[in-house]
N, C-alpha and C positions, 0 to 999 in steps of 0.2 A: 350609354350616356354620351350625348355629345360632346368630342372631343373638346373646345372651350368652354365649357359649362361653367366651370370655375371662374374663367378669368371673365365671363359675362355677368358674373351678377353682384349685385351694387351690395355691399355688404351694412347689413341692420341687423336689426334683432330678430329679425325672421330670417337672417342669409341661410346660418344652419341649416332650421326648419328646411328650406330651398332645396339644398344640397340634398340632403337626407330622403326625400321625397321626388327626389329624381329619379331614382331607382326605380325600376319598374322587375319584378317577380313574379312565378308563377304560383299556382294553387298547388300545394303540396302536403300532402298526410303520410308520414312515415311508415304507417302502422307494425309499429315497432314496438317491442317493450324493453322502455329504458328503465327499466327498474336499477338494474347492475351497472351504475354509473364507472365504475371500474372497466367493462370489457368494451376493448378495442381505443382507451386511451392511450396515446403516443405521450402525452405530454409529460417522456422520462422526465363616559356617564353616558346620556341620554342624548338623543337625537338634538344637532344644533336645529333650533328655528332661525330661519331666516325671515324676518319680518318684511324685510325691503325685497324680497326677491320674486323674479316673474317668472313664470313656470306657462311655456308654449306648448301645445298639442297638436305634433304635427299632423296632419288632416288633410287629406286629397281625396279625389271620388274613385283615385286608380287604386285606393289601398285597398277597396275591397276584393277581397278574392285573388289577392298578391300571392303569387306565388313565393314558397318556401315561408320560412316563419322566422321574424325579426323583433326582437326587444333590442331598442335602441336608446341611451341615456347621456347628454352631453349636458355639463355643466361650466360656465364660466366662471373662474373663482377670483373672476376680480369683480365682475357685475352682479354673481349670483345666478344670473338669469339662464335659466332650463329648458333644454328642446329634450321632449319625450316622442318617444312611439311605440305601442305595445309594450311599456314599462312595467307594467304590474301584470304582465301575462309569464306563466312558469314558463320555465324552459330546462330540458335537463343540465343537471346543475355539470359534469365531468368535472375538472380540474380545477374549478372556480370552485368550488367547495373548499378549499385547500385557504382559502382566504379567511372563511369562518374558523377552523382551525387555530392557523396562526392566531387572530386576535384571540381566543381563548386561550391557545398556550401564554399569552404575555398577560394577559388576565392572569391567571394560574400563578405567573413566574411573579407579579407583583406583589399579589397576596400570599407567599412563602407556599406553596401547595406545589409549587413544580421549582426544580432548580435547571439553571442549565447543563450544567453536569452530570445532573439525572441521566442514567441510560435506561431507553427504551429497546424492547427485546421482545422476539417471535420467530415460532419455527417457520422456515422456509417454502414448509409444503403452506403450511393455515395461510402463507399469507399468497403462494400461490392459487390455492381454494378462494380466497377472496378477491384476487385481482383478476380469475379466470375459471368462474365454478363450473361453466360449459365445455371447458377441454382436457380432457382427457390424459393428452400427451405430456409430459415433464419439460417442466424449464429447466433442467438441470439432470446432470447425472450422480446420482446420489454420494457417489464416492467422490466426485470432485469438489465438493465443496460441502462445508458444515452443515449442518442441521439449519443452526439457527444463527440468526443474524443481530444483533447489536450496535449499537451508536447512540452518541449522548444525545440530549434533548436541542442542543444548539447547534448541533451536526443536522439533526433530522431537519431541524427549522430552515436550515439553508438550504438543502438539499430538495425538499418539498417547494420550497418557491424557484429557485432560480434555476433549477432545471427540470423540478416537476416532478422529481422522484416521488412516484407511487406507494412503495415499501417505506421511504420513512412516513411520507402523511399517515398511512395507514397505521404503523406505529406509535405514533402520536394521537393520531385521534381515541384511536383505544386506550391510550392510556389514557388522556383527559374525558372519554366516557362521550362515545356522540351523544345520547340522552342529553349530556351536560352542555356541550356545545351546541345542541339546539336550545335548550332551556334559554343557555345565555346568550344567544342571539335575539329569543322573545322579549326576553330582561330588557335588551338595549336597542326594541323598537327596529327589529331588524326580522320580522318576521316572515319575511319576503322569502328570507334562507331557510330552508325547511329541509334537515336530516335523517328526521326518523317518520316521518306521514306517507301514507300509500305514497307509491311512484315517487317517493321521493330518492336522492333527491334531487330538488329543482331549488333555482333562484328567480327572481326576478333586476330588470334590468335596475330601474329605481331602488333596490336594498345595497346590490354592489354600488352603486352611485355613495348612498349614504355612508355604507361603511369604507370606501375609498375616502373620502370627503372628511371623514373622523383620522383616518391616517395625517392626509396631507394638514390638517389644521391641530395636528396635534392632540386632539381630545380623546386620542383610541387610548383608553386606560389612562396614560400618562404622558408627559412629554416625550419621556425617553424612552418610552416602549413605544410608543409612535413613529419615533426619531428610529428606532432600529428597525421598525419592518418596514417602514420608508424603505432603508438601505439594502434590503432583503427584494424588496421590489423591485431598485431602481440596478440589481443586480443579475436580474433577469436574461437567460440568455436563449429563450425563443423566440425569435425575432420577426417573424414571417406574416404577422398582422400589421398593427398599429403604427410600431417601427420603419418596415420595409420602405417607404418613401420617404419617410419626415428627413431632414438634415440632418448628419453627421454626430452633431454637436447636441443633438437636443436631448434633454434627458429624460428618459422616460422610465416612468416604474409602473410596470405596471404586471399580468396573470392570464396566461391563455388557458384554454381549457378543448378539450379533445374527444371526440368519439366519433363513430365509424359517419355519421349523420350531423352531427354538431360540430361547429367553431366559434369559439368565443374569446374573445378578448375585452380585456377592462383593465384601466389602468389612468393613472397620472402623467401627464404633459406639460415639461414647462419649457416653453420655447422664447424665442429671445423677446418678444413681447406680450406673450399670453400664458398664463396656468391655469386647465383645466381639466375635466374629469371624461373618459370617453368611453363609455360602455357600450359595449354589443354582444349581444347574443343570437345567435342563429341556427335555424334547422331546418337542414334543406336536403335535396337528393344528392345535390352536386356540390358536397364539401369544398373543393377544393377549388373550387369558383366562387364558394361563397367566401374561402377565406382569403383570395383576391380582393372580391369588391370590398373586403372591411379596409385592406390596406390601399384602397382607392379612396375609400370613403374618408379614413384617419388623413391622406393628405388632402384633401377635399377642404375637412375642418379648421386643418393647420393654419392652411393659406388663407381661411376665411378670419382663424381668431387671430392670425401677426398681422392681417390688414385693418382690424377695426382701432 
């Protein structure tokens, strides 16, 4: 990317778009099976319509045959107005799955069917079996630690976002039943999030868009179940995307997501003059450059939505 690239372009409604399509990637196929969204993760009402708003599709001749693979989704939530790029293409879902979750646990917890208090509970081997059915070796020596592991439902809840804890999501989703957590993803027009379908699972970039966007405006269930996994978000402490360049002060809540080939990041951005939504998803050979350029890209946006 050209080193001024930012500070050269006149910012519109297409500045985004701009930025985003700067980026130049190669042609990359994994051929992998990401079935087991678990192995190799690090990361310890109804749809609002928006009537007024502009939905751009970013579009260049370099994007065909881009190397690595990008679902990108920025939303501005003072204009409305949407920059897409391979938004409705799957991608493996890792630790952003953990989003679908949450909104179902506080679903649960509003209609009396879950409390917080509730303790969720699993043997330490099943949930090793699930988080690593390919190895062999123990995470653990049997005599040093319990069987089985326990913690209440508002422990798991924290723990699954703001640091990503694996063992409670997994706890929690089994008890609120993945069947059911995709059911009510379908319910609530969010069928982008797909738990239990071959290869799943996968999201797309535009579902986390929509159900971010239900968080931050309050419509996730309730106000105040909204209001709390705002807080669960905005208490996030992997910080190595989105965050990594923005200023000090700006608050961000937002959900990375992790595998040996993927980095994803989505989340909420409210900086001293703009609040918006900034999804990314990516699958490439070289993680760890791709989870660079997100945190090029997140300040790329920054500077584009506090200038307009």
């Amino acid at each position: 990317m050209p080193k001024n690239l930012f500070s050269l372009l006149r910012i519109s409604s297409l500045a985004i778009a701009a930025i985003l399509i700067s980026y130049t990637l190669t042609s990359y196929d994994t051929g992998k099976d990401t079935n087991n969204f678990f192995i190799g993760s690090k990361n310890n009402p109804p749809a609002r319509v928006e009537s007024q708003s502009k939905t751009y599709q970013i579009t260049n001749p370099e994007i065909t045959g881009l190397a690595g693979r990008w679902g990108v989704a920025v939303k501005d939530l003072k204009t409305d107005e949407t920059y897409l790029l391979a938004a409705d293409e799957k991608f493996p879902a890792a630790s952003i799955y953990k989003l679908a979750t949450l909104y179902k646990a506080y679903d649960a917890i509003s209609a009396g069917e879950l409390k917080k208090d509730d303790v969720v509970s699993g043997s330490i081997s099943s949930l090793q079996e699930t988080l690593s059915p390919a190895d062999a070796s123990p995470i653990r020596e049997p005599r040093d630690e319990p069987e089985y592991t326990s913690m209440s439902v508002e422990n798991a809840l924290n723990l699954m976002i703001t640091i990503s804890d694996n063992s409670a999501a997994i706890l929690l989703s089994e008890r609120l039943g993945w069947g059911n957590i995709d059911a009510f993803m379908e319910a609530q027009n969010l069928a982008g999030i797909d738990l239990v379908e071959k290869d799943s699972p996968t999201v797309t970039a535009a579902s986390i868009l929509a159900l971010l966007e239900r968080i931050y405006r309050h419509t996730a269930v309730d106000w105040q179940s909204s209001e709390e996994m705002q807080q669960l978000l905005f208490a996030q402490k992997v910080n190595d995307r989105i965050p990594k360049y923005l200023p000090e002060a700006t608050r961000i809540g937002h959900k990375t997501g992790e595998l040996e080939d993927v980095r994803h990041d989505a989340g909420i951005v409210l900086g001293q003059q703009s609040h918006y939504i900034f999804v990314f998803l990516t699958q490439s050979a070289n993680p760890t450059e791709a989870a660079e350029n997100i945190a090029k890209l997140s300040k790329g946006i920054y500077d584009a939505m506090e200038a307009r």
